[in-house]
C-alpha positions as CSV (number, residue, x, y, z in Angstrom):
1,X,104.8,103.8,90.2
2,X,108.0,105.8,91.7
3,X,110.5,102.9,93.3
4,X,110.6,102.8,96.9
5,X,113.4,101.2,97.6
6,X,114.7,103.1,100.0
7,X,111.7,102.7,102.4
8,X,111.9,98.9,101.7
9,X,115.5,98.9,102.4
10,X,114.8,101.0,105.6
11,X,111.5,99.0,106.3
12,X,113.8,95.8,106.3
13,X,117.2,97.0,108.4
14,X,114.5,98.4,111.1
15,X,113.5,94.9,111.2
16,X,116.5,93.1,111.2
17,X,117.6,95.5,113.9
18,X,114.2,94.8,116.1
19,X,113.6,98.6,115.9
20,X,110.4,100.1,115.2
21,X,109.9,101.7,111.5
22,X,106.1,102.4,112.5
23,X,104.6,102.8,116.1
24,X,102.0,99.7,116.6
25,X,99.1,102.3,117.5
26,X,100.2,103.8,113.4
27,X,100.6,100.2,112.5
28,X,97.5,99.0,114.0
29,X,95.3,102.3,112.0
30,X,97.0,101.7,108.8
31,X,96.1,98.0,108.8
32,X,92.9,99.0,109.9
33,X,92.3,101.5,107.1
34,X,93.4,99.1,104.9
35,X,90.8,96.6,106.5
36,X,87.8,98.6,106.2
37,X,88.7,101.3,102.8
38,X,91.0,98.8,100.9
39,X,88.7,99.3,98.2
40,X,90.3,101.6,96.9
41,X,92.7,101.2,93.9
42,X,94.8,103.7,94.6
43,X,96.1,101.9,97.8
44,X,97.5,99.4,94.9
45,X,99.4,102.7,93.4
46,X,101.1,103.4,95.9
47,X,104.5,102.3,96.5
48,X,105.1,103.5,100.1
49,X,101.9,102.3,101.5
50,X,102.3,98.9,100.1
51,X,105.8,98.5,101.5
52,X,104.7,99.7,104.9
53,X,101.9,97.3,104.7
54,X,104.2,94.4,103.8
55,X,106.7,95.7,107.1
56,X,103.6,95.5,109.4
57,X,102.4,92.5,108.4
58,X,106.3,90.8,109.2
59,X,106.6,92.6,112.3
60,X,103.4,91.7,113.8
61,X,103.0,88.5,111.9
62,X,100.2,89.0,110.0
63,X,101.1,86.8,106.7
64,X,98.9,84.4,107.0
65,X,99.4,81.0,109.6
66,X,101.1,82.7,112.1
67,X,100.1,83.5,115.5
68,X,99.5,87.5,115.1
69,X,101.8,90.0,117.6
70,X,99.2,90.0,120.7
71,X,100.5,93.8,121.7
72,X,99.6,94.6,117.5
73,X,96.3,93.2,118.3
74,X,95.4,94.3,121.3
75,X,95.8,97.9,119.8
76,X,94.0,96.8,116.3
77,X,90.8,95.1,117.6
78,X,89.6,98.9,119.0
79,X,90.9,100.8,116.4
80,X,89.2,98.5,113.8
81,X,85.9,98.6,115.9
82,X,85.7,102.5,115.5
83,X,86.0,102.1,111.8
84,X,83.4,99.1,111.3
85,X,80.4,100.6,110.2
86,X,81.4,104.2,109.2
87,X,80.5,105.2,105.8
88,X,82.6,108.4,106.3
89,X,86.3,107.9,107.5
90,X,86.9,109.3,110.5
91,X,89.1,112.6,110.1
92,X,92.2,110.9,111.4
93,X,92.0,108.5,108.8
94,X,91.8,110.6,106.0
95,X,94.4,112.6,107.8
96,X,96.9,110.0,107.8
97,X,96.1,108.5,104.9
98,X,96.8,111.6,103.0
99,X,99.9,112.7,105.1
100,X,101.8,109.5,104.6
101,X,101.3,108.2,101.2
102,X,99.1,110.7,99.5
103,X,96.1,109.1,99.7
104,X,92.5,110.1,99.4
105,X,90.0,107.6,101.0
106,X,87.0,109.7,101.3
């Protein structure tokens, strides 16, 4: 797996600096993706997406036993609606997916 540690390191300054690294509504569809497709190993191979993933999860807290960003959710709960059920990724999933971290989910 190549070393990202130059999206961590940028992932982590944006945070310190309270600026954005993602948009929430990108945020919100990559944690959704990873809601309804994370079956798939090769999200686990991927160095980018899990750093990304680890950044939105701080940002909006979404570790686990905090109260989650209510603007992150707001924009999540429809965006994870549209995916709930599909069998077939909608094409900008696979679009984004593929664009960001070379991913193929479908």
């Amino acid at each position: 797996m190549k070393d990202n540690s130059l999206r961590r390191q940028w992932n982590e300054a944006c945070l310190k600096a309270g600026l954005p690294s993602l948009t929430t509504r990108t945020a919100a569809k990559i944690m959704a993706i990873l809601l309804h497709y994370g079956n798939n190993e090769t999200f686990t191979h991927s160095a980018k997406f899990l750093t990304d993933c680890l950044y939105i999860m701080r940002r909006f807290h979404i570790e686990g036993g905090e109260t989650p960003d209510e603007k992150f959710m707001r924009v999540f709960q429809p965006v994870s609606r549209e995916l709930e059920g599909c069998e077939v990724p909608p094409q900008w999933a696979i679009d984004l997916m593929m664009d960001m971290y070379a991913i193929k989910i479908y």
